[in-house]
C-alpha positions as CSV (number, residue, x, y, z in Angstrom):
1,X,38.5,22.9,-53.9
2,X,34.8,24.4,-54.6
3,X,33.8,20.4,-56.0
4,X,34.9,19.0,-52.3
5,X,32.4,21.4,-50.7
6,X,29.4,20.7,-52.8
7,X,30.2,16.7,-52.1
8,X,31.0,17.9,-48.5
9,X,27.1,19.8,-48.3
10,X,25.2,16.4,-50.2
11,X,27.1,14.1,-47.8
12,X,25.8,16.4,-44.5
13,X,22.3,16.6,-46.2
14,X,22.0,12.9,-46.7
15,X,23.4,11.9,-43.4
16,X,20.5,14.3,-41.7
17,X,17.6,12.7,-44.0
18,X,19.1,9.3,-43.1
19,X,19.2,10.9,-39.0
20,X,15.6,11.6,-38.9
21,X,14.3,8.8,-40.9
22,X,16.1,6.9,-38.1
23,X,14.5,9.1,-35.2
24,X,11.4,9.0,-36.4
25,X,11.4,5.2,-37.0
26,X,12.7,4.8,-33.4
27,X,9.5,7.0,-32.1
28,X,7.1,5.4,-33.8
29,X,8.2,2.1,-32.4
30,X,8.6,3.3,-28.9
31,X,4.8,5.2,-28.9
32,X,3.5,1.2,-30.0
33,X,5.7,-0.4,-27.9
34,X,3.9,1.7,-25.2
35,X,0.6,1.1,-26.2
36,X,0.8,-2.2,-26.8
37,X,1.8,-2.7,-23.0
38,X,-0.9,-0.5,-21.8
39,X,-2.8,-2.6,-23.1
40,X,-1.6,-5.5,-22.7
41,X,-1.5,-4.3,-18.7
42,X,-5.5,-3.5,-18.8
43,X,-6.0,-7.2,-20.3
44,X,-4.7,-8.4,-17.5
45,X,-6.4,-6.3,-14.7
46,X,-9.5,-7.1,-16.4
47,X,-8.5,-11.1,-16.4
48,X,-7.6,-10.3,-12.3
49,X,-11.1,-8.8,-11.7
50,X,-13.0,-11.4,-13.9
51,X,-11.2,-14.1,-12.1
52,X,-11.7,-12.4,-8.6
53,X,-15.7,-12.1,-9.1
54,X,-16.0,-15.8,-10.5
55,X,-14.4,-16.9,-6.8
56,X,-16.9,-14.7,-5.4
57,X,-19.7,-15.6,-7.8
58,X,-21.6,-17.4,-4.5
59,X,-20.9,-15.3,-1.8
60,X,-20.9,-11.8,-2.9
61,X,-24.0,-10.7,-0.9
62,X,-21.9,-11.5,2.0
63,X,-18.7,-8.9,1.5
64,X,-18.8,-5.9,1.9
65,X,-19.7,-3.7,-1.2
66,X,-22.1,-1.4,-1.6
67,X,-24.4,-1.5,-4.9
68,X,-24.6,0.9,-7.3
69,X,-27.9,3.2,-6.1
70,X,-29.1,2.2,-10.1
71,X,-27.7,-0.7,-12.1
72,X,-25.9,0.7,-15.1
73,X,-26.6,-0.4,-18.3
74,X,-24.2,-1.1,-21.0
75,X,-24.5,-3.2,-24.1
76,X,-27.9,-4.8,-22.6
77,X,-25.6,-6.2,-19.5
78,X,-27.0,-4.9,-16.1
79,X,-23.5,-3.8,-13.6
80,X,-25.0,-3.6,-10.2
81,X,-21.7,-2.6,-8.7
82,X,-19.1,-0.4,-8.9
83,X,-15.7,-1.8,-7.8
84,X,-12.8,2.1,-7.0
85,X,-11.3,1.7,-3.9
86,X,-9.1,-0.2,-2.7
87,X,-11.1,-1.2,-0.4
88,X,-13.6,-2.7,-2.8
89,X,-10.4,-4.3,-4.3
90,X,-9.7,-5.8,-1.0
91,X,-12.7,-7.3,-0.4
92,X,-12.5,-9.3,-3.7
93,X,-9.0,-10.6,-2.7
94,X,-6.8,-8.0,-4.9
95,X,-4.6,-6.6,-3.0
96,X,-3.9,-3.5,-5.7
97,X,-5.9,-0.5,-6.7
98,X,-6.7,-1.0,-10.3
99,X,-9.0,1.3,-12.4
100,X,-12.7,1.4,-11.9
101,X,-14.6,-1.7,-13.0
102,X,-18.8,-2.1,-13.2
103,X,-19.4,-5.4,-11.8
104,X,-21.9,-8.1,-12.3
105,X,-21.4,-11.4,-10.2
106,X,-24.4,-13.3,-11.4
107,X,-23.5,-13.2,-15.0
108,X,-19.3,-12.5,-14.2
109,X,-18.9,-9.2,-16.1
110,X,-16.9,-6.9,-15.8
111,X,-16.7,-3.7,-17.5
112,X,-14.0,-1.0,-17.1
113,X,-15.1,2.3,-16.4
114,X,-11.7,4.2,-18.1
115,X,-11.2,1.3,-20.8
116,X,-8.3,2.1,-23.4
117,X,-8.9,3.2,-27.2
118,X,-13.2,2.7,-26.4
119,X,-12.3,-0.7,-24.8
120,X,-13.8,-2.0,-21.6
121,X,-14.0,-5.2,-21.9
122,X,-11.7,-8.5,-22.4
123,X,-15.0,-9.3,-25.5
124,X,-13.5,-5.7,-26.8
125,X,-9.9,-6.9,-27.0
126,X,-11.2,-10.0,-29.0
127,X,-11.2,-12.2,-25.7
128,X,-14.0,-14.6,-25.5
129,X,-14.1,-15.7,-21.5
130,X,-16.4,-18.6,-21.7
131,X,-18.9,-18.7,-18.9
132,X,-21.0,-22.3,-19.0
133,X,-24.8,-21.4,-17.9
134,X,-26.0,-23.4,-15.0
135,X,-27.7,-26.5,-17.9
136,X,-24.1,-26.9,-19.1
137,X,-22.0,-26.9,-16.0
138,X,-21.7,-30.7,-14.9
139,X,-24.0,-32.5,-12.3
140,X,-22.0,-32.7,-8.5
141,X,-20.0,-35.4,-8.4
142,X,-20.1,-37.2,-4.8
143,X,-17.2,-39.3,-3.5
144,X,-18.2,-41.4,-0.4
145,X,-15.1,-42.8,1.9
146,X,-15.7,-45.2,4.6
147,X,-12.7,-44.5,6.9
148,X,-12.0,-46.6,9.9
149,X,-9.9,-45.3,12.6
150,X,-8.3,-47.8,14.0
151,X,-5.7,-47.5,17.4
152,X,-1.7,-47.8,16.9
153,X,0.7,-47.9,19.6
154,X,0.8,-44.3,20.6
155,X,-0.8,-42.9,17.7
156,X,-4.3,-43.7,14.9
157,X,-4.3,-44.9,11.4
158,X,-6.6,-44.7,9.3
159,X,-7.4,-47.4,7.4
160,X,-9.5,-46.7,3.9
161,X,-10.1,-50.4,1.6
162,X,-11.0,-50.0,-1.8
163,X,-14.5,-51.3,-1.2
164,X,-15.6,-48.7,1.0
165,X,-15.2,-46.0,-1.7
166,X,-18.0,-44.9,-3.6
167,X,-17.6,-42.5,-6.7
168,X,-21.3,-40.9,-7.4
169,X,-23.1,-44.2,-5.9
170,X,-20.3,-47.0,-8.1
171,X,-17.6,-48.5,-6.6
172,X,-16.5,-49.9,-9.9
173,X,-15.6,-46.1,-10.5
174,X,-12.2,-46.5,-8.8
């Protein structure tokens, strides 16, 4: 009887090691698992904002945001705005509130003010965003139609022939 007790104690010890191996395995996949898609959630505001200011990279003098009194400066990058309410968020075309972000529309970076781990930006998380500088882009391309409007019987067509389209000054283009 005093053998099936000891076996009885080892079997209850072992079963709590094995428990909180277990436990601990399942919180330490749970605490990444959360990190990971905090992460993965600032990526993706920062992706938003970069792709709202490259829309805006034109006409941003026109909306309405107030610059920062002094241009921050971080990593040799000059932020002359600072995008926090919603508002400021609106008037880019995002319709959520999203964490703080420096702003700089002529060279389309972005920097985020809370950042995760000492991250701010998407060249932190190993993101390269190209950005072509203004030698690279391509030159305009210009597409001239000839279109004819021409009467129907109680309506217009418009009549385009293949001639009268010019690609960038070639009709051969086409």
């Amino acid at each position: 009887m005093n053998t099936n007790k000891g076996i009885t104690l080892v079997v209850l010890v072992i079963t709590i090691i094995v428990l909180l191996i277990l436990s601990t395995s399942a919180v330490y996949v749970g605490y990444d698992t959360i990190q990971k898609s905090a992460q993965q959630r600032y990526i993706s505001q920062l992706k938003e904002v970069q792709e709202a200011v490259r829309m805006h990279k034109d006409d941003y003098t026109y909306l309405n945001l107030t610059p920062m009194e002094s241009a921050q400066q971080i990593d040799g990058i000059s932020y002359e705005y600072e995008l926090k309410t919603e508002a400021d968020f609106n008037e880019i075309g995002l319709a959520n509130s999203i964490d703080a972000m420096y702003v700089n529309f002529e060279t389309l970076q972005i920097y985020g003010v809370k950042g995760i781990d000492g991250k701010h930006t998407l060249k932190d998380f190993g993101i390269e965003d190209y950005v072509p500088t203004k030698e690279e882009l391509p030159n305009e391309s210009n597409l001239d139609l000839n279109i004819t409007l021409e009467p129907k019987e109680y309506s217009w067509i418009y009549i385009i022939k293949n001639e009268d389209i010019n690609y960038n000054g070639d009709s051969n283009k086409l």
